[in-house]
N, C-alpha and C positions, 0 to 999 in steps of 0.2 A: 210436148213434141213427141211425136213418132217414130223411130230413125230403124226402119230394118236392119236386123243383126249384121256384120260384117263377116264375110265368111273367107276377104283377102287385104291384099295389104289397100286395094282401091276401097275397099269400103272403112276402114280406116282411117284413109286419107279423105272421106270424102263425111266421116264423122268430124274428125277437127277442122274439115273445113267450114261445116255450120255451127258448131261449136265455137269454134274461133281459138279455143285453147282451152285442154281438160286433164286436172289429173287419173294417172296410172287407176285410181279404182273410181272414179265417174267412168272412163273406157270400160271400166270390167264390169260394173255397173248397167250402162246403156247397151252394151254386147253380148251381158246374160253369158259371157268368157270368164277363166278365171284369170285373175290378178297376172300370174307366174305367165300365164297364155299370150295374156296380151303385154306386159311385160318382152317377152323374147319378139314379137312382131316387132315393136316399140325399138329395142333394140339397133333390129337388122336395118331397121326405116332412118336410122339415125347413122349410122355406116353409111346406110346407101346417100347420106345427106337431107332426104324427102322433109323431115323434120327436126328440131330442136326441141331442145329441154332446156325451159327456164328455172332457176331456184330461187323460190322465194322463202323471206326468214320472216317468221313471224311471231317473234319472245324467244321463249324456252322450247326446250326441244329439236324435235328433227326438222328441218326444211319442208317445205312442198316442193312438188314438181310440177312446172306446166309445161306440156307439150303441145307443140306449135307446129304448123305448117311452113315450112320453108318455100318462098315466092316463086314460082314454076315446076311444083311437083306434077309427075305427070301420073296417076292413077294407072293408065294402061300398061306404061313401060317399067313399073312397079311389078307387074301380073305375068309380063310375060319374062321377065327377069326369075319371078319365083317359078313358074312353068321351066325355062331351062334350066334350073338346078335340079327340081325335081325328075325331070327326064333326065340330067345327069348320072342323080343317086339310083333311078331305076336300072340305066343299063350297066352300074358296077356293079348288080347284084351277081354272085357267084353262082348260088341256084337258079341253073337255067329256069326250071320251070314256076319258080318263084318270077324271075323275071318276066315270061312269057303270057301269067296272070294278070302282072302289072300294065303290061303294052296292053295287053288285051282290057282290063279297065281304065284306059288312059282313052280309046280309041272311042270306047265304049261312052263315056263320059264328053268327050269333042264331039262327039257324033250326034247327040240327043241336047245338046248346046248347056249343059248343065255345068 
């Protein structure tokens, strides 16, 4: 199977959802991301509710984890929830002209649908 790298929290959600449920390094894995990377997506997705983590025990040792899609995640409202933080953290920037690079690749980046 195929699966284009995930480059937001929709393609993520839209990895376990053909998956149907995968551990922390199968994601890091299939994403060509490291571990730690998708780890903190993983995370935030599970705050925001999008998904769950199962633990499974298998002898000795640590657990596994599988992570699950939680039934009515919605990919889009994932994206544009990351979108307003990140335009939150832009416009706390102190240096203005720091900041005005940022609006200016933000604009830049909405514009050419990328």
């Amino acid at each position: 199977m195929s699966i284009e790298k995930p480059n937001s929290n929709a393609g993520l959600l839209d990895l376990l959802r053909i998956a149907g449920s995968l551990t922390l390094a199968e994601m890091a894995y299939a994403t060509e991301v490291t571990p730690t990377a998708v780890r903190q997506r993983l995370m935030r997705l599970m705050q925001k509710g999008s998904i769950w983590r199962e633990v499974v025990r298998h002898g000795r040792g640590r657990p596994r984890h599988l992570y699950r899609l939680v039934n009515g995640s919605d990919p889009l409202r994932e994206d544009l929830f990351d979108m307003a933080i990140q335009w939150q953290e832009t416009l706390r920037l102190n240096d203005s002209d720091q900041r005005r690079v940022m609006l200016l690749e933000i604009g830049r980046t909405l514009s050419s649908g990328n």
